[in-house]
Structures are given as structure tokens and as C-alpha cells.
N, CA, C and O atoms as a GROMACS GRO file, in nm:
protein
  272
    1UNK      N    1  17.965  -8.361  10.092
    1UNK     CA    2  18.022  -8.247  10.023
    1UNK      C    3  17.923  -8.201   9.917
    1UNK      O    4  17.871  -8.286   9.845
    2UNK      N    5  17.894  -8.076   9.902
    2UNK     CA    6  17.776  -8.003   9.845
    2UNK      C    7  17.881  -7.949   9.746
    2UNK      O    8  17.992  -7.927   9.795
    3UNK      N    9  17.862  -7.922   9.606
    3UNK     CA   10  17.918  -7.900   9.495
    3UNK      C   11  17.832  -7.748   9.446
    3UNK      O   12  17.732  -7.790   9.389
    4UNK      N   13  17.831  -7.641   9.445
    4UNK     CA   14  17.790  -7.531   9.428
    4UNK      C   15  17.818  -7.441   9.304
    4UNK      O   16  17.898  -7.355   9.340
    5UNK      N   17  17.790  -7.428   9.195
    5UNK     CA   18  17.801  -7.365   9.068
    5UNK      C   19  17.751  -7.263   9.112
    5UNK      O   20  17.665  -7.256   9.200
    6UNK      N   21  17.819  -7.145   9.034
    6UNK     CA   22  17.691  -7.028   9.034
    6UNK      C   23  17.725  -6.988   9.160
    6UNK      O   24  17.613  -6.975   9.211
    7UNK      N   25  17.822  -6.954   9.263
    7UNK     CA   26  17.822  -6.977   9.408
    7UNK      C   27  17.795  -6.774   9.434
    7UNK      O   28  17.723  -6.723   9.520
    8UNK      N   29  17.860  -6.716   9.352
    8UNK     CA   30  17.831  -6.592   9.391
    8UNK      C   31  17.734  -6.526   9.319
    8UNK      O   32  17.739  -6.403   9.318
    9UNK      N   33  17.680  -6.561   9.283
    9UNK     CA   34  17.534  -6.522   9.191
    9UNK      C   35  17.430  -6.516   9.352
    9UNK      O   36  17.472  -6.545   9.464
   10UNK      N   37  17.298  -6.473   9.318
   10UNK     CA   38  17.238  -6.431   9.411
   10UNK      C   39  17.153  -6.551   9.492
   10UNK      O   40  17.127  -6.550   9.613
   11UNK      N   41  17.121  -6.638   9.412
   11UNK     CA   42  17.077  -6.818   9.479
   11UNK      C   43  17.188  -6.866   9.519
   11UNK      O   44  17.200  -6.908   9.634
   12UNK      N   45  17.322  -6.869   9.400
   12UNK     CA   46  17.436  -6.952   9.469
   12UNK      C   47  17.456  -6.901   9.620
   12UNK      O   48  17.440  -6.988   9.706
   13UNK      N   49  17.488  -6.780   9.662
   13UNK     CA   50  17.516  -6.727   9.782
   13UNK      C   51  17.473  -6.734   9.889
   13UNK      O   52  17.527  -6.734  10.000
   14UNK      N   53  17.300  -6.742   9.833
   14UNK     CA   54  17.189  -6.781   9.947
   14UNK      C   55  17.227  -6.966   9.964
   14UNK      O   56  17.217  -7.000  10.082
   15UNK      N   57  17.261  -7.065   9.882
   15UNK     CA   58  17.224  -7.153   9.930
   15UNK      C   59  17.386  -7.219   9.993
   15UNK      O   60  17.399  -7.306  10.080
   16UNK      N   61  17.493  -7.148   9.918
   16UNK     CA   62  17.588  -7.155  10.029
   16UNK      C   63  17.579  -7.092  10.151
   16UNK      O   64  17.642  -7.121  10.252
   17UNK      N   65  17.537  -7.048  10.145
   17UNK     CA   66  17.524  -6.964  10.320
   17UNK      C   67  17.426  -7.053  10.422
   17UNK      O   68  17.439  -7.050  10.544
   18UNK      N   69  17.320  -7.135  10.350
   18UNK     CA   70  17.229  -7.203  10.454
   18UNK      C   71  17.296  -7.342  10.476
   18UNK      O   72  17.297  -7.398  10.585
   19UNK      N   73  17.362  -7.402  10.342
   19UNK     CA   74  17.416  -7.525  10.394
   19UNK      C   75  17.588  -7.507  10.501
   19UNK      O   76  17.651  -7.593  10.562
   20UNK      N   77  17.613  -7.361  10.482
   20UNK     CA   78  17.732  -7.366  10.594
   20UNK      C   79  17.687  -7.320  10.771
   20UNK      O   80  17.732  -7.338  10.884
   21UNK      N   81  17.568  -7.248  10.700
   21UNK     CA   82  17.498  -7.287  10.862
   21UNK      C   83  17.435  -7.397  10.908
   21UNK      O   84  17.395  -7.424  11.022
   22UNK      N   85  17.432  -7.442  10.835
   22UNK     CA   86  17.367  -7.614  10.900
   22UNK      C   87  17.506  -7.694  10.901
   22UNK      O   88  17.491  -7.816  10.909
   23UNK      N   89  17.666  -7.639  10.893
   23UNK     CA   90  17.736  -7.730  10.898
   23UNK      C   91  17.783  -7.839  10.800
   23UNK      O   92  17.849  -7.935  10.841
   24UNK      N   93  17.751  -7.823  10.680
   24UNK     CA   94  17.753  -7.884  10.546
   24UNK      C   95  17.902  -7.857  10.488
   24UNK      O   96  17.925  -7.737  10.503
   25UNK      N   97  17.965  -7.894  10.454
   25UNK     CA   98  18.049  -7.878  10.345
   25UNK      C   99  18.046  -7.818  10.242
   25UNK      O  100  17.933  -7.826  10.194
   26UNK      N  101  18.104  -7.768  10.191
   26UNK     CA  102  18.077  -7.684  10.059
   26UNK      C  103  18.205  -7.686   9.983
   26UNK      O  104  18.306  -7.681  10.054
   27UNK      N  105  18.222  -7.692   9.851
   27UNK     CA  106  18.254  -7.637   9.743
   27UNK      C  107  18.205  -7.567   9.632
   27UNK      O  108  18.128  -7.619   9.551
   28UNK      N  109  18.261  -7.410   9.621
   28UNK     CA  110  18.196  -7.323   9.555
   28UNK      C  111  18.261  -7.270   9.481
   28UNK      O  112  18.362  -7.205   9.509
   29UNK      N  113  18.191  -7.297   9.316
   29UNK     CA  114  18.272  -7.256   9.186
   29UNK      C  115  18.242  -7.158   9.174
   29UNK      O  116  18.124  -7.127   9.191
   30UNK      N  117  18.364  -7.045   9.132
   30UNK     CA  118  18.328  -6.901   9.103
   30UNK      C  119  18.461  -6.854   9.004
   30UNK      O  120  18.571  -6.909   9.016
   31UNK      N  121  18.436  -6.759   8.919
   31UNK     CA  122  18.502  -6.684   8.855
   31UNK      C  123  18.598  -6.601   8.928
   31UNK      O  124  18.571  -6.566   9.043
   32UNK      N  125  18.744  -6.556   8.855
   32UNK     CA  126  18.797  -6.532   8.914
   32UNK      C  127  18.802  -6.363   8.928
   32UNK      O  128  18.870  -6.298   9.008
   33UNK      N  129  18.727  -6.323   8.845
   33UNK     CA  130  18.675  -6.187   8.886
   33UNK      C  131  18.572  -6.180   8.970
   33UNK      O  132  18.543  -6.064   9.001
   34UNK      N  133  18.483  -6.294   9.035
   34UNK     CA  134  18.389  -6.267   9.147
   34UNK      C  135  18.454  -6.212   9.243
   34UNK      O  136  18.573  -6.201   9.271
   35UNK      N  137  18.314  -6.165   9.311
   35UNK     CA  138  18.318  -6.131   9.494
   35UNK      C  139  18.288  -6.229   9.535
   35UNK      O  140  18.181  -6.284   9.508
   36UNK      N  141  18.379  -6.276   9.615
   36UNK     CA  142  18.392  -6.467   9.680
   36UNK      C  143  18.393  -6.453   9.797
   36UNK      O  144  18.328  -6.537   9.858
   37UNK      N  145  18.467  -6.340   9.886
   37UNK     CA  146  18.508  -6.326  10.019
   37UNK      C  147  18.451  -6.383  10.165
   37UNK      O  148  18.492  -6.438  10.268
   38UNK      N  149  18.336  -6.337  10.107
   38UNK     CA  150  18.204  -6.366  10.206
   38UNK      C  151  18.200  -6.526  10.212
   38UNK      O  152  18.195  -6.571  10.326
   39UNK      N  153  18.203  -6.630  10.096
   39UNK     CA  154  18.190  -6.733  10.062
   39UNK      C  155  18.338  -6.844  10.171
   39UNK      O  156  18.338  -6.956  10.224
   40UNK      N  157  18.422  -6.752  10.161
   40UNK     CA  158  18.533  -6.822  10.151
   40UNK      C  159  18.573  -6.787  10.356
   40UNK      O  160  18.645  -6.853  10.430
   41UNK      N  161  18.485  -6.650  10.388
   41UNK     CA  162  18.508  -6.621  10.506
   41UNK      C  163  18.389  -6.729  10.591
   41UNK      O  164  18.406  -6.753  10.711
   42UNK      N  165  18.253  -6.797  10.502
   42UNK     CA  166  18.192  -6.889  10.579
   42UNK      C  167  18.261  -7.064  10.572
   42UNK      O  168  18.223  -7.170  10.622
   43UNK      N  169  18.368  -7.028  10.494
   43UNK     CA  170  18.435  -7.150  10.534
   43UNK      C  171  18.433  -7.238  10.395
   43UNK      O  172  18.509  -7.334  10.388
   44UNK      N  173  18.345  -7.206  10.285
   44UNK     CA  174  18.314  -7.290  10.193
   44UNK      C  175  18.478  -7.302  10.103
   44UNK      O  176  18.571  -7.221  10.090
   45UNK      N  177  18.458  -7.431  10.059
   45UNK     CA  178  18.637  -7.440   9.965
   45UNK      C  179  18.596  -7.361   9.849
   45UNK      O  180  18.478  -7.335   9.829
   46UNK      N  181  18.692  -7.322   9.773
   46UNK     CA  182  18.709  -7.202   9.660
   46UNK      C  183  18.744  -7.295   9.548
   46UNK      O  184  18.841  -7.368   9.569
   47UNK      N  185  18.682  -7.304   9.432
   47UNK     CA  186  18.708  -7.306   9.294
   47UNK      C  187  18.689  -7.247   9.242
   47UNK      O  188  18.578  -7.195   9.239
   48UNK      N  189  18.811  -7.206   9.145
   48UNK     CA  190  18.820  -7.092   9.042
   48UNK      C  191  18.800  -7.226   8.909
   48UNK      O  192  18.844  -7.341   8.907
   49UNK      N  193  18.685  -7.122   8.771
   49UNK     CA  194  18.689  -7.200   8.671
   49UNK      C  195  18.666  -7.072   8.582
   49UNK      O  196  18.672  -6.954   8.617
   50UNK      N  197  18.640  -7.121   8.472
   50UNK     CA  198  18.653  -7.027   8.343
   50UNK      C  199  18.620  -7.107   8.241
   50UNK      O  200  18.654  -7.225   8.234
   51UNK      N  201  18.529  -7.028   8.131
   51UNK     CA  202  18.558  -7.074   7.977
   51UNK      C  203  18.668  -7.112   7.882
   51UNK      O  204  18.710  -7.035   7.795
   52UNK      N  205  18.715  -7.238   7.904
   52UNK     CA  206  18.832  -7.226   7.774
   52UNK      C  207  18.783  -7.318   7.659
   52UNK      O  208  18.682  -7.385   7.673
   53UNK      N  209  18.862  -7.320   7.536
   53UNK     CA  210  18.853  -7.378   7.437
   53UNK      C  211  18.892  -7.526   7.456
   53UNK      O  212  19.005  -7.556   7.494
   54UNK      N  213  18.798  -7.620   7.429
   54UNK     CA  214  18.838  -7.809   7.456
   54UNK      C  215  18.947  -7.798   7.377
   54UNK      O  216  19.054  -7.841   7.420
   55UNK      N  217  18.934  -7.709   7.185
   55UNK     CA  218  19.020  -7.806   7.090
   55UNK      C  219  19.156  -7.688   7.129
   55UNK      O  220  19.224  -7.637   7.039
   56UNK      N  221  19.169  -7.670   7.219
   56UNK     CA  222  19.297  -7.591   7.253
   56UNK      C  223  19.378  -7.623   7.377
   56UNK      O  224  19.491  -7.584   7.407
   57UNK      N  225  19.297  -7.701   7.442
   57UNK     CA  226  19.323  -7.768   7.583
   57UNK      C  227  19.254  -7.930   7.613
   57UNK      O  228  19.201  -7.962   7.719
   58UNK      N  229  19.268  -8.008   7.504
   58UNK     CA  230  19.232  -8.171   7.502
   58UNK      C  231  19.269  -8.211   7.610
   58UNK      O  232  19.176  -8.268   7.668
   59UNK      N  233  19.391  -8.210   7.684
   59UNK     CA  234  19.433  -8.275   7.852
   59UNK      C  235  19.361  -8.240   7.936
   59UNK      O  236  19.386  -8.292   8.045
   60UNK      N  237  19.217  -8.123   7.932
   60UNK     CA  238  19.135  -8.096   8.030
   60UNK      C  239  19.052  -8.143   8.011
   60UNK      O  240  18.961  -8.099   8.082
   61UNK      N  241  19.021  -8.223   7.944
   61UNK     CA  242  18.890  -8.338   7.904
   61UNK      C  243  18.903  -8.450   7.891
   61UNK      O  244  18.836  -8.486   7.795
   62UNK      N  245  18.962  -8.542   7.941
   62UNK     CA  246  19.035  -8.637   7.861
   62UNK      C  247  18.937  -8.742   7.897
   62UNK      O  248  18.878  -8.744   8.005
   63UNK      N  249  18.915  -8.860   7.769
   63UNK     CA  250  18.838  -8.944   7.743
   63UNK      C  251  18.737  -8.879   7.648
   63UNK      O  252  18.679  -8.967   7.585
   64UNK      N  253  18.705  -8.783   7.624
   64UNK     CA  254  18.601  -8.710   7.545
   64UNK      C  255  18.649  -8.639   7.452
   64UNK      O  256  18.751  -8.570   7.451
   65UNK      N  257  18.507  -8.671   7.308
   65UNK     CA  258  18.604  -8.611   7.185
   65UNK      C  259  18.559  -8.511   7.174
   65UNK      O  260  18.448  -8.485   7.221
   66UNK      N  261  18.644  -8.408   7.098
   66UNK     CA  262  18.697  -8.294   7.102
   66UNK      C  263  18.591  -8.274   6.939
   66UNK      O  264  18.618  -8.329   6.832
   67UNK      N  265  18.456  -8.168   6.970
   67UNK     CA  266  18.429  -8.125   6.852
   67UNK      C  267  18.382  -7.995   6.854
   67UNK      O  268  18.292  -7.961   6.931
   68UNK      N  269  18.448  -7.900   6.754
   68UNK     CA  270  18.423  -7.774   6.745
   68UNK      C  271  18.373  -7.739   6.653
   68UNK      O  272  18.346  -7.620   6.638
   0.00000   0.00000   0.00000
């Protein structure tokens, strides 16, 4: 399983697209205002992520301290 940041940016796209033609797995993080379609029509799994605040959401980090 290939872990993909950046998936609709212009490298992310290119290098999801070569590892789903070689049959690779993919997971591809993207915003939820991206253009994903293409990504999601070659089969790759979809993660949606975003900027949030740690000291406003501590249960999304957990084990790690919280400094702002």
C-alpha cells in the first residue's frame, strides 16, 4: 500500500497514476475542495484531510503534547 500526499497536485497525480498502472495500491490524501475524480476513477482509496487546530482537537493526536 503506497500512501500518497499531495495526490492531486501535479507530481501527486503523475505518480498515482503510474503506481495504479503497475497495479499498486494506493491511498491518496486530498482536500476536500480538490479535483480527485480522475484519482478515485483509477481506483486509488480517497482521503479527505485538512488543517485543524491540535489545541482544539487533542483526541486527534493522542499521545502527543499539545503546544501552541
Amino acid at each position: 500500500m503506497f500512501l500518497v500526499t499531495g495526490a492531486t497536485g501535479g507530481l501527486g497525480r503523475r505518480i498515482v497514476r503510474l503506481l495504479r498502472d503497475h497495479g499498486a495500491p494506493v491511498r491518496a490524501f486530498v482536500r476536500l475542495t480538490s479535483r480527485y475524480a480522475e484519482l478515485e476513477h483509477r481506483g486509488a482509496e480517497i482521503f479527505y484531510w485538512g488543517f485543524i487546530a491540535r489545541s482544539r482537537h487533542p483526541q486527534s493526536f493522542p499521545g502527543r503534547a499539545i503546544r501552541d
